[in-house]
Residue, then its C-alpha position, 0 to 999 in steps of 0.5 A: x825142339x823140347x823133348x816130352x817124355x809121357x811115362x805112362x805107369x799104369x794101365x786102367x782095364x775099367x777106364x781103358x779109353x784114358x790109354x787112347x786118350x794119352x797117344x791122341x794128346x800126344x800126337x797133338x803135342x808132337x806139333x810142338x815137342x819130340x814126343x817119347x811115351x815109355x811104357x812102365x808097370x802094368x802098361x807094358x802089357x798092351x806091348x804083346x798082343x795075346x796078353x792085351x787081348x786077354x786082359x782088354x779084349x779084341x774091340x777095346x785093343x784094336x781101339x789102343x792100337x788104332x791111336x797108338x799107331x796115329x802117334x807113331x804116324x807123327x813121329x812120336x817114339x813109343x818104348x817100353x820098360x824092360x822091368x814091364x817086359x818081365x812083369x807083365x810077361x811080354x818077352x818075345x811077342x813085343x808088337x813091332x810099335x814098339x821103339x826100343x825096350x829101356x833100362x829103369x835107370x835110362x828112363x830116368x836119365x833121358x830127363x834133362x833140362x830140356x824135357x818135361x816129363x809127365x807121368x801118368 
């Protein structure tokens, strides 16, 4: 099976549905791909919830949440940049969701000829 590895840089607090949207389409690729999201820059910040909350509110998070947890329900890994742990200032309250934390370098090597990789 190809391997589609979503890297999501940014995090839209005025367009924050666009979040919910990249786990539901990836829950829909995971028919066909083994799907990995990595969580990098601002994003990180949905990892730890009192930051979330702070930053999105509780409705808005719990929306993240719900379509986060629907694509871990099919398989797909979720992991998180630890350059994002540090800038978004995450450290120890990372949500259970969340795989594995990943260098900066091994995100870039886990790309190889049978992996597309989006960015968004």
């Amino acid at each position: 099976m190809k391997h589609l590895l979503i890297i999501i840089t940014a995090l839209d607090r005025d367009n924050w549905t666009a979040i919910v949207d990249i786990f539901n389409k990836a829950k829909a690729a995971s028919k066909d791909f083994q799907v990995e999201i990595v969580l990098t820059g601002d994003s990180g910040i949905i990892a730890a919830v009192p930051e979330a909350t702070a930053a999105l509110g509780e409705w808005r998070l719990s929306k993240i949440y719900e379509s986060m947890r629907s694509a871990k329900s099919s398989g797909i890994r979720i992991n998180i940049c630890e350059r994002a742990i540090e800038w978004c200032g995450v450290n120890n309250r990372i949500i259970p969701e969340i795989d594995g934390i990943l260098s900066s370098s091994s995100i870039l090597g886990r790309a190889t000829a049978d992996t597309y990789v989006t960015y968004f």
